[in-house]
MDTraj code that builds the backbone (N, CA, C; nanometers):
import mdtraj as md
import numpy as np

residues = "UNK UNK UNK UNK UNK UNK UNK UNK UNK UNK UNK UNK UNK UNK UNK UNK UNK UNK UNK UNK UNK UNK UNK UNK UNK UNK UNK UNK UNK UNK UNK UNK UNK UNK UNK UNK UNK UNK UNK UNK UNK UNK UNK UNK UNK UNK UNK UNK UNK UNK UNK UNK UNK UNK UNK UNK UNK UNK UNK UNK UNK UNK UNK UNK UNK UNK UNK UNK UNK UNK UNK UNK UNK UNK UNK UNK UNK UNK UNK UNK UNK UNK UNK UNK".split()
xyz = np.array([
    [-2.8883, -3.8867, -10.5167],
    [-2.8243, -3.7951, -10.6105],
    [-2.6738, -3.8229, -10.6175],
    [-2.6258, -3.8054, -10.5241],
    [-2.4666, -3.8313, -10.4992],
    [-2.4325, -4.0062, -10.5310],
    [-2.4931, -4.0839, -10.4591],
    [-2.4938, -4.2747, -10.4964],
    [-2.4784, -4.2562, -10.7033],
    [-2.5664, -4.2108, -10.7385],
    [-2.5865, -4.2564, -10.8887],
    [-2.4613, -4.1496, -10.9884],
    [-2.3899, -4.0556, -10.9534],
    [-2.3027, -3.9716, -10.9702],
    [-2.1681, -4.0349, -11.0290],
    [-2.1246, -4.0396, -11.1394],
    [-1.9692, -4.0835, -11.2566],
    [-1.9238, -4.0236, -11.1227],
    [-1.7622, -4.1387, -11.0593],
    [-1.6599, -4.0777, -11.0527],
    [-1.6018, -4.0112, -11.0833],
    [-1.4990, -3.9292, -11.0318],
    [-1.4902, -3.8220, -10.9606],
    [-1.6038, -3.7414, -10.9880],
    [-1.6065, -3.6667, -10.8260],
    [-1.7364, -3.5774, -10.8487],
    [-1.6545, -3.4443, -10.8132],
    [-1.7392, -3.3537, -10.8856],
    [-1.7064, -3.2135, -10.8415],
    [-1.7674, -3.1778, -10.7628],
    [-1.7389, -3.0932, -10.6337],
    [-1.8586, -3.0502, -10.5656],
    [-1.8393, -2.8774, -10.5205],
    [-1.9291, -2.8379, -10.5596],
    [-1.8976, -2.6633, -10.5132],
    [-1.9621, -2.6306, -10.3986],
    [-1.9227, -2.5585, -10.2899],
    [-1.9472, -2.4745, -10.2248],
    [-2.0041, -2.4164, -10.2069],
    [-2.1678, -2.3682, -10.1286],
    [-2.1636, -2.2468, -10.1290],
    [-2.1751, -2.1403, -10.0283],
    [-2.1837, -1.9716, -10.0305],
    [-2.1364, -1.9367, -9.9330],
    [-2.1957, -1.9781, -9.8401],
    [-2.2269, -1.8556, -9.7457],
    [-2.3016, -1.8121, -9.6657],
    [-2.3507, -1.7240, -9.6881],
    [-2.4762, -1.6775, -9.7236],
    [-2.5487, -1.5509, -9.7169],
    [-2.5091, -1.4162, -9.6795],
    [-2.5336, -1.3190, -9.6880],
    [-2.4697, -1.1826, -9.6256],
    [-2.6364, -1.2429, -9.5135],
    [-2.5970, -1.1566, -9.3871],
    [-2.7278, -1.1678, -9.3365],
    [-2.7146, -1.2901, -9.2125],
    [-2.6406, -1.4112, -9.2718],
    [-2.6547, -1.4711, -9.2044],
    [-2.5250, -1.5632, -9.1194],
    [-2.5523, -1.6951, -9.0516],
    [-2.4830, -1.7487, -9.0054],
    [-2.4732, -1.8321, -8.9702],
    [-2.3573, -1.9953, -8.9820],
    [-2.3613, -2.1175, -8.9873],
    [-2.3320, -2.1514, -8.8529],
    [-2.4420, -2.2133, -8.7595],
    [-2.4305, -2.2948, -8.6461],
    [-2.3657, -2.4031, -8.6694],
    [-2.2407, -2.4538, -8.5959],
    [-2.1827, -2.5449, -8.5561],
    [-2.2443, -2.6642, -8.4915],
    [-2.3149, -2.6430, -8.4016],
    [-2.3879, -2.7792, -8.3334],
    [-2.5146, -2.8109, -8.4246],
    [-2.6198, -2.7378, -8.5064],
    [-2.7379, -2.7639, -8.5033],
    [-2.6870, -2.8261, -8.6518],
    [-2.5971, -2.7588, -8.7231],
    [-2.5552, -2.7425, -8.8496],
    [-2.5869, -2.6846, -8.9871],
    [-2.7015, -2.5621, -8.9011],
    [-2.7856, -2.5018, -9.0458],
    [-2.7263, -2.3639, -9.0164],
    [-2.7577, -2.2707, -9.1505],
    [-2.7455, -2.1422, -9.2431],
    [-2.8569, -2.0697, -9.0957],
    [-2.8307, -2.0108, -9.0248],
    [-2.9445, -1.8973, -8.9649],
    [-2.9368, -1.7403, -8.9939],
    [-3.0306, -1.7196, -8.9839],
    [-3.0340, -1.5480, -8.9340],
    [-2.9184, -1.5112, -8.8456],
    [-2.8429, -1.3797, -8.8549],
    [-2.7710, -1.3673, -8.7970],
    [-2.8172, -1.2925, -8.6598],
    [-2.9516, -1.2823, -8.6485],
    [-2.9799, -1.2486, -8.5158],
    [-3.0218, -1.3509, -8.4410],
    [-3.0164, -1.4652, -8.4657],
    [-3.0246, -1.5785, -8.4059],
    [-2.8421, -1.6308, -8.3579],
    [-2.8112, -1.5527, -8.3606],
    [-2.6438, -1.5198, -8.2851],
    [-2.6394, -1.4475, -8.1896],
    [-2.5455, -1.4241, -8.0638],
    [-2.5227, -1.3196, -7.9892],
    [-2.4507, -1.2508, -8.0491],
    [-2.3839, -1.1742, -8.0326],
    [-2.2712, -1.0420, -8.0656],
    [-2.1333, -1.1163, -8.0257],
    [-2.1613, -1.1314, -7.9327],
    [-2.0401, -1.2218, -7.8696],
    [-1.9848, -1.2913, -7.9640],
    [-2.1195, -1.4097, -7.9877],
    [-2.0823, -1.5673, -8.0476],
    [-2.0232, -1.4803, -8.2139],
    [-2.0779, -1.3981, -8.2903],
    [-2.0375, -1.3531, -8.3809],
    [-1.8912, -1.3200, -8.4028],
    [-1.8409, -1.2869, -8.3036],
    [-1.6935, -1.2561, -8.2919],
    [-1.6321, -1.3652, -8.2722],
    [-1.6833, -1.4893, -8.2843],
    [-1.5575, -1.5947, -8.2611],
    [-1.5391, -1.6573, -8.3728],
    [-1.4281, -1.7686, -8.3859],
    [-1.4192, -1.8209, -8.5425],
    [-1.4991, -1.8919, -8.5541],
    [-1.5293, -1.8722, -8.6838],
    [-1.6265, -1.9417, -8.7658],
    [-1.6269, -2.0561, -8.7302],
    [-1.5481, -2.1808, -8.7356],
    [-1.5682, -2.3297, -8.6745],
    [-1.5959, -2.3416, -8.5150],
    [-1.6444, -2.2220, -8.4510],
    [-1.6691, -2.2410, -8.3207],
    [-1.8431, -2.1792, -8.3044],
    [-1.8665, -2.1349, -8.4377],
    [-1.9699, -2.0787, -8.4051],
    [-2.1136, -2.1605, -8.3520],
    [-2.1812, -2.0847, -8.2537],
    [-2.3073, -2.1478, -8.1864],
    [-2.4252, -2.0783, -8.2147],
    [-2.5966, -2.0957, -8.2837],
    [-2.6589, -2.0478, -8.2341],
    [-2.7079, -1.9887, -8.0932],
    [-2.7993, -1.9027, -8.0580],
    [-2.8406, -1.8908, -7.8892],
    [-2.9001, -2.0282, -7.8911],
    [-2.9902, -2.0580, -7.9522],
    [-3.0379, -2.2098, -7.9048],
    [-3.0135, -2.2869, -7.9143],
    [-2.8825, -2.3477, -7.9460],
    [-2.7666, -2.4499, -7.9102],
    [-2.6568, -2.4040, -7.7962],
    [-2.6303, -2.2770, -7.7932],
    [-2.5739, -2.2453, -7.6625],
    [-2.6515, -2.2867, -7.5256],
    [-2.7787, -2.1973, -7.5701],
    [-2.8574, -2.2493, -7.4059],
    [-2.9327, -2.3560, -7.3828],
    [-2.9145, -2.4656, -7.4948],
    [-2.9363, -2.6245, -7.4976],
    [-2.7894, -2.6976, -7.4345],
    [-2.7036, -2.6294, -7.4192],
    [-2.5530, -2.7077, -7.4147],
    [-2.5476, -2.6564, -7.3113],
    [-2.5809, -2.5112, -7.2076],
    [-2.5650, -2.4603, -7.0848],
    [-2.6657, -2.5551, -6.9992],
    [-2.8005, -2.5718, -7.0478],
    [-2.9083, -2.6768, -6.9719],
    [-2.8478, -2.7769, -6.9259],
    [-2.7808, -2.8075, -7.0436],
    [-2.7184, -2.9984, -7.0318],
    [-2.6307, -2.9708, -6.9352],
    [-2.5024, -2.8734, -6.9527],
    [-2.3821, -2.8602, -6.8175],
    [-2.4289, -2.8500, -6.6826],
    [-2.5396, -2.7836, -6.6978],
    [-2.6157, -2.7365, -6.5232],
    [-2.6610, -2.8730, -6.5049],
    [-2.7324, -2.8945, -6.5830],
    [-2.7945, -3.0569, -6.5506],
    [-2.6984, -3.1499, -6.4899],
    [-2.5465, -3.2011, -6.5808],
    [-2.5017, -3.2584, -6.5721],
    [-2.3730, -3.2101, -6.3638],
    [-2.3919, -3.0890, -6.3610],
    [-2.3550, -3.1089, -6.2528],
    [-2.4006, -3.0740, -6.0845],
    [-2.5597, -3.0743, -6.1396],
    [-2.6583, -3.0872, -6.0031],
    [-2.6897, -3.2687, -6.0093],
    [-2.6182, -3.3140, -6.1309],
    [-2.6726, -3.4947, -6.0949],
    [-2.5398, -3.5302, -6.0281],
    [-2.4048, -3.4605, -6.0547],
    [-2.2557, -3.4841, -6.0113],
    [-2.2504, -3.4813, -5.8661],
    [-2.2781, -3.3275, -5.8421],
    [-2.3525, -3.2864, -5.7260],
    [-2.4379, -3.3725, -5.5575],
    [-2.5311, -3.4618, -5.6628],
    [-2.6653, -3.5233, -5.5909],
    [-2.5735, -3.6639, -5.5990],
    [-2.5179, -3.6891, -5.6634],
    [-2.3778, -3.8052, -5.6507],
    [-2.3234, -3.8031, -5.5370],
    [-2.2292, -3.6771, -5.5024],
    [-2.1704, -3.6900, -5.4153],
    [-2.2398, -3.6760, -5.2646],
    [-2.3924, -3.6178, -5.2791],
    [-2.3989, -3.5745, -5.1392],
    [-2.4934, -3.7225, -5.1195],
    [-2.4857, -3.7916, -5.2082],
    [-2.5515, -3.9297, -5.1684],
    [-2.4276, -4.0177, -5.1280],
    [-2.3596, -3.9808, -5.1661],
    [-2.2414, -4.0846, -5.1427],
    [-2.1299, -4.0627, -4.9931],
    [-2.1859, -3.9127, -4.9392],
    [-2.1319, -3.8777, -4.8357],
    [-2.1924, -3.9358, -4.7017],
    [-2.1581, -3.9772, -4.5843],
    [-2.2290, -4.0122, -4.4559],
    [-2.3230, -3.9473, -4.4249],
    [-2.4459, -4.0258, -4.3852],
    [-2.4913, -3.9065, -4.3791],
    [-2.5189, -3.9279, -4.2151],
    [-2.6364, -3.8335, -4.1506],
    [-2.6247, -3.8085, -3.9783],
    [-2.5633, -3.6736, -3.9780],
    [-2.5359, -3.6837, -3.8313],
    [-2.4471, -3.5242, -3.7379],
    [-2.3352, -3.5481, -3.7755],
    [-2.2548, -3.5088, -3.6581],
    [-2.1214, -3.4664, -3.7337],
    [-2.0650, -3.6604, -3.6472],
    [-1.9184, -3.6129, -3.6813],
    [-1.8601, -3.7715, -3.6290],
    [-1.8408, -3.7682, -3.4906],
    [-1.8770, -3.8804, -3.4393],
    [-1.8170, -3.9278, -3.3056],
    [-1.7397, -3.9124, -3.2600],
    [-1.6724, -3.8372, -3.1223],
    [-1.5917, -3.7980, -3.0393],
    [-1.4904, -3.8812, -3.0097],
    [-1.3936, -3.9131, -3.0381],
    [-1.3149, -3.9903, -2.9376],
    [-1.2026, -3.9675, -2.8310],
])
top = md.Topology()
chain = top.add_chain()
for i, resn in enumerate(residues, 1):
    res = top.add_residue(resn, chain, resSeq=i)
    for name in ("N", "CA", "C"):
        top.add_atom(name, md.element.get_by_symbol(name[0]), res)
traj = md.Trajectory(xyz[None], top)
């Protein structure tokens, strides 16, 4: 549609629904109860569905029980150190 389109193109906008609300990560129009209350109160270019929030909280926990399992592999392991 857009490829076969005369230069310059016009392009309009449109809103957002009453009702609803534009996820930032997933990038679609949702229900606005598919928001927290919270996430509703923040600006608009920050906004998150719940199920991109608690897809992005999974990944952080994930990412630092592997950080985590890093370091305690990388630590000596045994008792404590030798006396001298």
């Amino acid at each position: 549609l857009m490829k076969g389109a005369d230069l310059p193109v016009q392009v309009t906008f449109e809103a957002v629904p009453s009702g609803a609300d534009f996820c930032t990560a997933c990038q679609k129009v949702l229900a606005a109860p598919l928001f927290s209350r919270k996430m509703r109160t923040k600006p608009v270019e920050k906004r998150r569905c719940s199920a991109c929030v608690e897809a992005a909280e999974g990944a952080e926990a994930e990412a630092r029980e592997a950080a985590a399992a890093e370091v305690a592999a990388a630590a000596p392991s045994g008792g404590p150190p030798p006396h001298t």
